[in-house]
C-alpha distance (Angstrom), angle and dihedral (degrees) to the residues before:
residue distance angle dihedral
X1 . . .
X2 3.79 . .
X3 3.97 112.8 .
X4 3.87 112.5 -119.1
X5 3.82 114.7 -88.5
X6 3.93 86.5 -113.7
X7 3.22 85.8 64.5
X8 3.63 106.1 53.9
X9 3.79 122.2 86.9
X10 3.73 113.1 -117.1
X11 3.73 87.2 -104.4
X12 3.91 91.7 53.4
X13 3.61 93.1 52.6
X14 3.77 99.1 44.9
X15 4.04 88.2 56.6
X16 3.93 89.1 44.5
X17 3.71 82.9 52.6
X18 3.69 97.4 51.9
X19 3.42 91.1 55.5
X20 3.50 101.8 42.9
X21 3.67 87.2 52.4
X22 4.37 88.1 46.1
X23 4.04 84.0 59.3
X24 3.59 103.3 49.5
X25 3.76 87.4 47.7
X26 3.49 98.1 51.2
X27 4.38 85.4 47.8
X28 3.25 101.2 -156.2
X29 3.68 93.4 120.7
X30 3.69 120.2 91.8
X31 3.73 119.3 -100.8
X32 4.01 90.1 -119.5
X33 3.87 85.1 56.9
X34 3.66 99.2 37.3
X35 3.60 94.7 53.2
X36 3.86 86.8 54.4
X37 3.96 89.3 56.3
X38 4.28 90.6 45.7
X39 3.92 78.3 51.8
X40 3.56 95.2 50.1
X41 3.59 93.4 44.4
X42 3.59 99.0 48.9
X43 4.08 89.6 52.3
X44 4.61 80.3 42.6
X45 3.87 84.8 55.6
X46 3.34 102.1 43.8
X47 3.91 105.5 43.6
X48 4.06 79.0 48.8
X49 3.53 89.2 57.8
X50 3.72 92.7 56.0
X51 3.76 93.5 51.8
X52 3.50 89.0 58.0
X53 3.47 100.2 52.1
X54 3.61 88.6 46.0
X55 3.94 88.4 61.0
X56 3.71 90.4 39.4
X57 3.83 83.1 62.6
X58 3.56 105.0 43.1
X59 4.06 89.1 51.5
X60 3.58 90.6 48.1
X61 3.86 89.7 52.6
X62 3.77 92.0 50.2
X63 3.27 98.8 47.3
X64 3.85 87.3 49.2
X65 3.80 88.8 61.8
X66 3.76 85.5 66.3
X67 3.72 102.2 66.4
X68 4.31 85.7 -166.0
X69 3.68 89.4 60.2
X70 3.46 113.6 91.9
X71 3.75 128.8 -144.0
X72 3.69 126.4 -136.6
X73 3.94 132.2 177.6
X74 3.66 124.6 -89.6
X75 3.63 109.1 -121.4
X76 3.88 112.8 -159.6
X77 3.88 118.3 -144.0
X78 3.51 112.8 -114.5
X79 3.85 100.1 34.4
């Protein structure tokens, strides 16, 4: 049985991901299963998301500890 996406490291899910994303490419799958794996991915993409936020917010706190290290904005790729 596949673990829950919450509990999946990052670099877990981003290899479950890649193949999720290899079998619906290839579409050979059914469309009953392959809707279960865009399902699973969404919920692998999002709770990956949230992990990096999470470490986007402890660095920022660190770094705010150090009043001569400056912040700067976190610019995502694709936006």
């Amino acid at each position: 049985m596949a673990k829950k996406p919450e509990n999946l490291s990052f670099e877990e899910s981003l290899g479950e991901l890649e193949r999720i994303v290899a079998d619906l490419e290839q579409g050979d799958i059914s469309i009953d299963d392959a809707l279960k794996q865009f399902e699973r991915g969404i919920n692998l993409v999002r709770n990956s998301q949230a992990k990096l936020e999470q470490a986007q917010q402890k660095v920022a706190i660190l770094l705010k500890q150090d009043e001569n290290a400056p912040l700067s904005p976190y610019a995502v790729e694709g936006e």
